[in-house]
C-alpha positions as CSV (number, residue, x, y, z in Angstrom):
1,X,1.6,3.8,18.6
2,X,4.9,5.4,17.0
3,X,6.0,7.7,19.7
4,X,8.8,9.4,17.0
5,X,6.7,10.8,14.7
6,X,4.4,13.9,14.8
7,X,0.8,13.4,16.3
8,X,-1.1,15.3,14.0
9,X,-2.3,13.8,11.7
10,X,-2.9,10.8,12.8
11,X,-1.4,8.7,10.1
12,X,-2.7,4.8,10.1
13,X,-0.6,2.2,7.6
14,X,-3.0,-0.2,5.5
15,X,-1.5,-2.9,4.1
16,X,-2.5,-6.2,3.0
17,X,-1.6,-8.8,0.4
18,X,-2.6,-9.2,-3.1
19,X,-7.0,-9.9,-3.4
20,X,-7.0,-9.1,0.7
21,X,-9.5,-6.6,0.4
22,X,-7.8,-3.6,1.3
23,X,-8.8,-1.4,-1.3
24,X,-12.6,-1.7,0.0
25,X,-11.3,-1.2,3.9
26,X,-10.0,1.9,2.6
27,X,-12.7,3.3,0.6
28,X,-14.9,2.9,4.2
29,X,-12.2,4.2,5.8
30,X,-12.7,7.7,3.5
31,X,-16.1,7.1,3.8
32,X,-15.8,8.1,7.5
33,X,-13.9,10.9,7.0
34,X,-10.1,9.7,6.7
35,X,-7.5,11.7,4.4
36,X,-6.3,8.8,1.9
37,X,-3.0,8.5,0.4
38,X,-3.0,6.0,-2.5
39,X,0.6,4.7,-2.8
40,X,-0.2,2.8,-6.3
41,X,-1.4,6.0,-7.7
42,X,1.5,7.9,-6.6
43,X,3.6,5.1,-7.9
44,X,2.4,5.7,-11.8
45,X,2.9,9.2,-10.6
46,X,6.2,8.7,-9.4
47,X,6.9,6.8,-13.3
48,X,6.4,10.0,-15.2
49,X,8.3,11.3,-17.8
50,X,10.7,14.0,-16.4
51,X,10.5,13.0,-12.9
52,X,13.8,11.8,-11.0
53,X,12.4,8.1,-10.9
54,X,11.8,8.1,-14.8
55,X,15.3,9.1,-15.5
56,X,16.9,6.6,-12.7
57,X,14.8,3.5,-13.7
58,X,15.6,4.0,-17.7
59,X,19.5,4.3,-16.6
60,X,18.9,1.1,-14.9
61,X,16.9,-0.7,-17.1
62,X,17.7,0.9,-20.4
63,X,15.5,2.4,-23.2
64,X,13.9,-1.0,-24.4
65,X,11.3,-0.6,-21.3
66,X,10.0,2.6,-23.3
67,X,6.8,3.0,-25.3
68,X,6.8,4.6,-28.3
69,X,5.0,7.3,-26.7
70,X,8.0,8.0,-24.7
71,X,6.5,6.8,-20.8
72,X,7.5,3.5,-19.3
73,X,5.9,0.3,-20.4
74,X,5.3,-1.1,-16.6
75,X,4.4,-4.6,-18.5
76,X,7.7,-4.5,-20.2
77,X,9.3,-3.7,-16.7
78,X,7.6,-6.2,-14.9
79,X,8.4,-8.9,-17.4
80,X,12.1,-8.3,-16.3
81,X,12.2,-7.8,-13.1
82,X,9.3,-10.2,-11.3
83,X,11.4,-13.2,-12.2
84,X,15.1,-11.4,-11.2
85,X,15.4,-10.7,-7.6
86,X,18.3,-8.7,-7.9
87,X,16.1,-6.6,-10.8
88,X,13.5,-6.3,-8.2
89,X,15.5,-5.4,-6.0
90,X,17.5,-2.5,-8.0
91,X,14.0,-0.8,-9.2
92,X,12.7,-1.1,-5.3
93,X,15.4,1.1,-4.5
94,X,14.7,3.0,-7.0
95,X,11.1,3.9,-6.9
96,X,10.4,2.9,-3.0
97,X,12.0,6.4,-2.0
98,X,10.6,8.5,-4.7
99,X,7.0,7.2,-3.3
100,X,8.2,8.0,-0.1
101,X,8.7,11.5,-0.3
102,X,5.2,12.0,-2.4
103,X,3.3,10.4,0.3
104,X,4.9,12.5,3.0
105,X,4.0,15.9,0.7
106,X,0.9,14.4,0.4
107,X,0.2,14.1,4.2
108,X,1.4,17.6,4.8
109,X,-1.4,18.6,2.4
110,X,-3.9,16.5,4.2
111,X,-3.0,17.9,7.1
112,X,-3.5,21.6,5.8
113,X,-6.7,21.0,4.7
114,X,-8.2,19.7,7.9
115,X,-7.6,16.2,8.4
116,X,-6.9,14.7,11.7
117,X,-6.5,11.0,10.6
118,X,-4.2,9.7,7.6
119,X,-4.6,6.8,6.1
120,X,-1.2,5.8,4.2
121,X,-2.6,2.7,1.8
122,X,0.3,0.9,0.6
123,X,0.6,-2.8,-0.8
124,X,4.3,-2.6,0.1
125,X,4.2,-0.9,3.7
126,X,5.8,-2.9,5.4
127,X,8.4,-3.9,2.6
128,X,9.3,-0.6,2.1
129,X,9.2,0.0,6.0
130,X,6.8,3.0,5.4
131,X,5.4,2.0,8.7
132,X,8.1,4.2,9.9
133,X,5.9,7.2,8.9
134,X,2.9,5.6,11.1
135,X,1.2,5.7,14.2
136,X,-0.1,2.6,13.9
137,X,-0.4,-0.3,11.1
138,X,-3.6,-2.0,10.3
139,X,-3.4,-5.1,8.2
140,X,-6.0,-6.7,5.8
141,X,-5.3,-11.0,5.5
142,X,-7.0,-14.0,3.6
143,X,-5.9,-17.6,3.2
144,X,-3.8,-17.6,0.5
145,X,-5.6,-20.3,-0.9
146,X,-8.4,-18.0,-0.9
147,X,-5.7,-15.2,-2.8
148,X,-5.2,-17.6,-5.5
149,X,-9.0,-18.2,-5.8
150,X,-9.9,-14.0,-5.8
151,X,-7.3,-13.4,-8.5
152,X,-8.0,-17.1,-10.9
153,X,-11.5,-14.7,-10.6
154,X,-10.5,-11.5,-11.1
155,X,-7.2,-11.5,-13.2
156,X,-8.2,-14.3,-14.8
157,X,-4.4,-16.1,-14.0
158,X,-4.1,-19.6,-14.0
159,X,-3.1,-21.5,-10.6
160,X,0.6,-21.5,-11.5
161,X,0.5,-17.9,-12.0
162,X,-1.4,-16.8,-8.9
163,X,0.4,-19.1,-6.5
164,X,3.6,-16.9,-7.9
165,X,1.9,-13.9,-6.9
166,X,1.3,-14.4,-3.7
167,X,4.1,-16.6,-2.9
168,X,6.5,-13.1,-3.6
169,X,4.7,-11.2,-1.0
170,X,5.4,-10.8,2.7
171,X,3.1,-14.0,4.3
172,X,0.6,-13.3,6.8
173,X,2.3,-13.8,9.4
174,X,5.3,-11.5,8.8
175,X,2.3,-8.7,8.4
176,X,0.3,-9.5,11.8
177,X,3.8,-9.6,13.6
178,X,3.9,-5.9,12.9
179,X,0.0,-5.1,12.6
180,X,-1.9,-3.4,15.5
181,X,-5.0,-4.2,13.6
182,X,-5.5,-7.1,11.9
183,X,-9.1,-7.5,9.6
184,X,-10.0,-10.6,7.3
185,X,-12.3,-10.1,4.5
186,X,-13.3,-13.3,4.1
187,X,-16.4,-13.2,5.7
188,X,-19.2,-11.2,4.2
189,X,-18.7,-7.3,3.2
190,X,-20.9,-6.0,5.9
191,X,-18.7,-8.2,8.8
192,X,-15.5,-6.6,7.7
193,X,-17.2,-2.9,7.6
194,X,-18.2,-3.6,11.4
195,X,-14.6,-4.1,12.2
196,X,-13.9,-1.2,10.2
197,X,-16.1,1.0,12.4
198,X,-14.8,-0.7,15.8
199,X,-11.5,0.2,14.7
200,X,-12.5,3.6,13.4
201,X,-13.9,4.4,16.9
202,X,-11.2,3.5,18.8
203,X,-9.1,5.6,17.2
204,X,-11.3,8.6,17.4
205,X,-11.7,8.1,20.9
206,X,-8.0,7.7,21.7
207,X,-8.0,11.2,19.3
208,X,-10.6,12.8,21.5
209,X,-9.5,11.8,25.0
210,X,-5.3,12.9,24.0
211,X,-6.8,16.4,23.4
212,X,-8.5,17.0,26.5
């Protein structure tokens, strides 16, 4: 638990890597009742024309990124900085803090309307060190061989391609170092929902007897 942050809500960081099955541990998660804050929405959010990160990144990156409709081609971006570091690096610090402060006003509205547990779903949590804003981290994993194999499915990439994707990421490891939860979606979809609701519980009675 992260003793320097307020207690209410009760904000939970969900990460995982690429294909790990997050998104679905989520969705459960606001199933139950959880307040969700989507960090790759507010990211497109966050890329908007007129907004601070729009202005910074195009100063950065230059006016070729542009569609002719004015907003940011994110395919055009990507093809520049996913195989420069240093590019990666420059639009990180560029967007990582503008997500930031969204997802904080976004838990300050969660909060107002009711909810007593946060979820903060970010790909990049622990990158970003976002965990800083939790009271605990949860962490989706899956073989990376079994990454690769999800997105050849789903993305339709060939092996090179995937292997690249996942190899940029944090491994799993790194994540369960810093995870007070750690799930694997490898097994069937009803397994993983049963730890969901273990987890879920816990939490709610840890909630429950703090308020007494």
């Amino acid at each position: 638990m992260n003793e320097n942050i307020p207690i209410h809500p009760h904000v939970i960081g969900l990460t995982g890597g690429i294909a790990s099955g997050k998104s679905s541990i989520a969705k459960r998660l606001e199933n139950l009742g959880a307040g969700i804050v989507d960090c790759d929405a507010l990211g497109h959010r966050a890329y908007l024309p007129g907004t601070k990160c729009f202005k910074d990144v195009l100063q950065a990156f230059g006016d070729e990124i542009k569609d002719a409709n004015g907003t940011i081609n994110r395919k055009a971006l990507g093809s520049i900085v996913f195989s420069n570091r240093d590019a990666l690096n420059k639009l990180n610090s560029i967007v990582w803090p503008q997500i930031a402060e969204l997802a904080k006003a976004e838990i300050k509205k969660l909060r107002t309307e009711g909810k007593d547990i946060v979820v903060l779903d970010a790909a990049v949590l622990l990158e970003a060190n976002w965990n800083k804003f939790c009271q605990e981290v949860w962490v989706a994993i899956i073989p990376p061989e079994e990454a690769v194999k999800r997105l050849m499915d789903r993305n339709g990439l060939d092996p090179d391609a995937a292997w690249k994707r996942v190899k940029v990421q944090f491994s799993n490891q790194e994540r369960v170092n810093i995870a007070d939860i750690v799930f694997s979606t490898l097994w069937e979809p009803e397994f993983t929902q049963k730890q969901v609701m273990k987890a879920w519980d816990e939490v709610e009675k840890v909630l429950k007897s703090s308020s007494l």
